[in-house]
Each structure stands twice: as C-alpha cells, then as structure tokens.
C-alpha positions as CSV (number, residue, x, y, z in Angstrom):
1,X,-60.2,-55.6,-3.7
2,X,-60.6,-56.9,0.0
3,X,-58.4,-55.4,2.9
4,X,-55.4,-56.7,4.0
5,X,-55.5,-59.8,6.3
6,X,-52.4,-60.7,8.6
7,X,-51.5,-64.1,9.8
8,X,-48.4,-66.5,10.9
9,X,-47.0,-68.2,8.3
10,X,-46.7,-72.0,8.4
11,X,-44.1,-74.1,6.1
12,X,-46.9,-75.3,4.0
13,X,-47.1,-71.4,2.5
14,X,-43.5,-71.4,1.7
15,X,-44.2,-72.0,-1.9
16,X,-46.0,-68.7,-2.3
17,X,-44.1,-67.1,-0.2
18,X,-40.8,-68.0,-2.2
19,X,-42.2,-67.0,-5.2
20,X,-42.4,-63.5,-4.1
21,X,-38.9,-64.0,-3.1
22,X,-38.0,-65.7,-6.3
23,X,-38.6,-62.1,-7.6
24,X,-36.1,-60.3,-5.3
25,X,-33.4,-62.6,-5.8
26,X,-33.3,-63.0,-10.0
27,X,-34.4,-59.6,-10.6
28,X,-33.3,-57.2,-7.9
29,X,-30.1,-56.4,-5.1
30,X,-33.0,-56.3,-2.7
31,X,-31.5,-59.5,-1.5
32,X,-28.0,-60.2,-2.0
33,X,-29.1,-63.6,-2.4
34,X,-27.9,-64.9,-6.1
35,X,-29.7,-68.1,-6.7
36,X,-33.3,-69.3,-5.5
37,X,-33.6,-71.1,-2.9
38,X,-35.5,-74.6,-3.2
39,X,-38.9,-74.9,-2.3
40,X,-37.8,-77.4,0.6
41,X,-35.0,-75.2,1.9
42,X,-37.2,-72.6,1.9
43,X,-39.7,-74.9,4.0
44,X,-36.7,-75.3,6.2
45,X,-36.1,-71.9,6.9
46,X,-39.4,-71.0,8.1
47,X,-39.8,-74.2,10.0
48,X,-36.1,-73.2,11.8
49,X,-37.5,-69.0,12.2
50,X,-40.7,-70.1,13.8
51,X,-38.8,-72.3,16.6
52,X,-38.1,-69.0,18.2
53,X,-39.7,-65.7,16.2
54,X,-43.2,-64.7,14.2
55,X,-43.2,-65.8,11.0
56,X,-46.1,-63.5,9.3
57,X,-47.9,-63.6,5.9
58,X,-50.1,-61.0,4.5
59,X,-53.1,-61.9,2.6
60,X,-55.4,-60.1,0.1
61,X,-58.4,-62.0,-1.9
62,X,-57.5,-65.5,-0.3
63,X,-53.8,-64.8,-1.4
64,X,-50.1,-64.2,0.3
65,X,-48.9,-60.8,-1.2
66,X,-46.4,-60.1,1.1
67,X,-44.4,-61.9,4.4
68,X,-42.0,-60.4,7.1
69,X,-40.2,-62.6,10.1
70,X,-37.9,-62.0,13.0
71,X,-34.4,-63.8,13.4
72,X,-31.6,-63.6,15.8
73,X,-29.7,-60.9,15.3
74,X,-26.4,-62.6,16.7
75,X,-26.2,-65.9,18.2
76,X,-25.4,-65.0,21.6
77,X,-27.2,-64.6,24.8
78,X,-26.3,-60.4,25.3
79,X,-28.5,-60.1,22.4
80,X,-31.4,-61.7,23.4
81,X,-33.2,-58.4,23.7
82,X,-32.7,-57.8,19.8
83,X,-33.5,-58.9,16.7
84,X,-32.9,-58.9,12.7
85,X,-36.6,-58.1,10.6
86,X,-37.1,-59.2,7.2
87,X,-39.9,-58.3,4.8
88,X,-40.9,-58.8,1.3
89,X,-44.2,-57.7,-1.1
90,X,-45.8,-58.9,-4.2
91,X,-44.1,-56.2,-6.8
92,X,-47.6,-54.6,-7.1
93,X,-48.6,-54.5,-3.3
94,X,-45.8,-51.6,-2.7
95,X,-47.3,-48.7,-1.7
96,X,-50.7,-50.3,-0.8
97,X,-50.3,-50.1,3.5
98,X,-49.2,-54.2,3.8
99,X,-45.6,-53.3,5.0
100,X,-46.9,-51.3,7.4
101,X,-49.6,-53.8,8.6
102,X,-47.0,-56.8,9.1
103,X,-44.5,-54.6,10.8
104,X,-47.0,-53.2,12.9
105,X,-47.9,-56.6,13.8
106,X,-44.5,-58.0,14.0
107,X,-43.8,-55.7,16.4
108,X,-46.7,-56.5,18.4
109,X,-46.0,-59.6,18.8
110,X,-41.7,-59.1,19.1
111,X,-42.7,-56.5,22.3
112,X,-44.7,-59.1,23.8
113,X,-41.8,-61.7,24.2
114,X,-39.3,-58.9,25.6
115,X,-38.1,-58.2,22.1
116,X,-36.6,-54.3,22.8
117,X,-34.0,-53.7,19.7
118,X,-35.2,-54.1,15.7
119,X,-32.3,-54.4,13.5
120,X,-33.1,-54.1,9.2
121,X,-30.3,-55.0,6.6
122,X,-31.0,-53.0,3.5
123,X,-29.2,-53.1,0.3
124,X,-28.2,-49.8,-0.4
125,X,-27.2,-48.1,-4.2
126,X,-23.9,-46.2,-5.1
127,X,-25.9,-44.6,-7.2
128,X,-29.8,-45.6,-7.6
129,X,-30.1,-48.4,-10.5
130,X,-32.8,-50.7,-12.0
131,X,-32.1,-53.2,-9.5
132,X,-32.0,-51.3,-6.5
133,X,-33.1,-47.9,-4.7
134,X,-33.2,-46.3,-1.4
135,X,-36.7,-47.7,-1.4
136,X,-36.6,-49.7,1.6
137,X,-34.0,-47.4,3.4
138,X,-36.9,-45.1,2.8
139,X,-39.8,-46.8,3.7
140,X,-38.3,-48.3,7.1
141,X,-37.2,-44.3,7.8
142,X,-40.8,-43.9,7.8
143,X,-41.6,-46.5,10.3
144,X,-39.5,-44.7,12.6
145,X,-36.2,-46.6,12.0
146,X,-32.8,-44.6,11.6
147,X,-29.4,-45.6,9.8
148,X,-27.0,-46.5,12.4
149,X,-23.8,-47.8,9.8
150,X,-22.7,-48.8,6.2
151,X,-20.7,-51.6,4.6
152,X,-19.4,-49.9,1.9
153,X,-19.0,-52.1,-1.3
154,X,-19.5,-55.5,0.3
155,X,-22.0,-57.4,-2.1
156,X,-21.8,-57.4,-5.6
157,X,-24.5,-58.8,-8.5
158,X,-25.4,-58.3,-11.8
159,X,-21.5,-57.2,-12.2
160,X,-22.7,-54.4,-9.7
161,X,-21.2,-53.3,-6.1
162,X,-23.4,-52.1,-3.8
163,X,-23.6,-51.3,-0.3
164,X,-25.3,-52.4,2.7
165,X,-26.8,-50.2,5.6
166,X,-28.3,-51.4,9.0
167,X,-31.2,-49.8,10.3
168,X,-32.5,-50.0,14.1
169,X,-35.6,-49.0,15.9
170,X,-36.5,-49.4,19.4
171,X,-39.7,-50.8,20.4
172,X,-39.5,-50.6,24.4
173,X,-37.4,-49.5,27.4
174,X,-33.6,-50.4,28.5
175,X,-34.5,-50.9,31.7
C-alpha cells in the first residue's frame, strides 16, 4: 500500500469523490443530506467552493480515498476570518492517518489566506446507533477542536432524531 498523497481537487474528480459521499448520505447521519446529489451538482459545488477556499483530495494507489474543503461559514463580511470544514473517507481509510493529512493541510493552506477561526458541523447521536457515533466529534477532539454548542433534535432520518454539535479550533491570532 503506497502512502498517502494530498492534492486540490478539481470538478473533473467529483465523481469519485461523490461516490464516497454517496456512502454517507444512503447509509449513515454523517450527513443530514437524504438523497444523492447528481454527479453535475456535485461538479457544481466544487466548482462554486474553489472560487474562494481549498478544495483537497486524498489519494492512495492512484485513487481518491478521502476529500475535505473549506466554505464560508456565514455570508457576511465580519466573518471573513472564519470558516466551515468538511471532510469525508473511503469507509476503510478510517483510522489510517488521511483525516489528519488533509486537515493538516487544509489548514495550511486556510492560515495562509488569513483564515483564523475553523468551524466543524457534526451529527451527533442521542444515543450511539448504526448510523451514527460520536466518531467525528471524537476524532476532530483529537485535532485540537472543542464543542462550543448543540442543536438538540434538529435533523431527523431513517425515522431517527439526532442532534447536531459545532466544533471550533483556532489556527492563528485575534490580533
């Protein structure tokens, strides 16, 4: 197995990269997304987060096992020094190091435009089920993020209720 290679995404991976989102959205609360996107929204949406943010893919043996991305946190100008993160692995590269290697990069490149606030969504479980645990509450907890709120009982699928936390971490100064 090669090493982990990180690179920015272009619209022309979106259809690997939405088929390890594909996975998130029919069988997990990972996302509260309910239906798949299509291939050419999905183009759109990377085309529209690269105007402004890193797009990143990770790639092992000449293939994308995982992506993460920055987008605006809220649409006004105050905010400018924040944003929202988003990432997503290949079921089987868990554990493996690649979250770690496109955050670590993300964040790279996020401190070098001025970027000072990070800002994760998470799904979060009433009570942990097969479709979602405190997994990524977890794992961003270990990148040095901490729990700043809760939305108690604000998305529901598969007949479910579950909650959603924000996480934030602080990559620079407030000068």
């Amino acid at each position: 197995m090669k090493n982990i290679t990180i690179r920015p995404a272009t619209p022309e991976d979106a259809a690997d990269i939405l088929a390890i989102y594909s996975y998130y959205v029919e069988k997990t609360a990972i996302t509260f997304e309910i239906d798949v996107p299509s291939l050419s929204e999905f183009q759109a949406r990377i085309t529209k987060t690269l105007t402004k943010y890193p797009y990143l893919a990770a790639i092992r043996d000449e293939h994308i096992v995982g992506y993460a991305y920055a987008s605006t946190f809220k649409d006004r100008a105050a905010y400018d020094h924040s944003v929202e993160l988003t990432i997503y692995l290949s079921p089987n590269e868990c554990g493996q190091g690649t979250g770690r290697k496109l955050y670590t990069a993300l964040e790279k490149a996020l401190s070098s435009m001025g970027i000072i606030n990070l800002y994760a969504c998470i799904g979060d479980p009433l009570t942990e089920d097969e479709y979602l645990t405190h997994n990524s509450e977890n794992f961003h907890a270990h990148l040095g993020f901490t729990k700043v709120g809760t939305f108690h009982k604000c998305g529901r699928k598969f007949g479910r209720w579950y909650n959603m936390i924000w996480m934030e971490k602080f990559i620079g100064q407030h000068d």
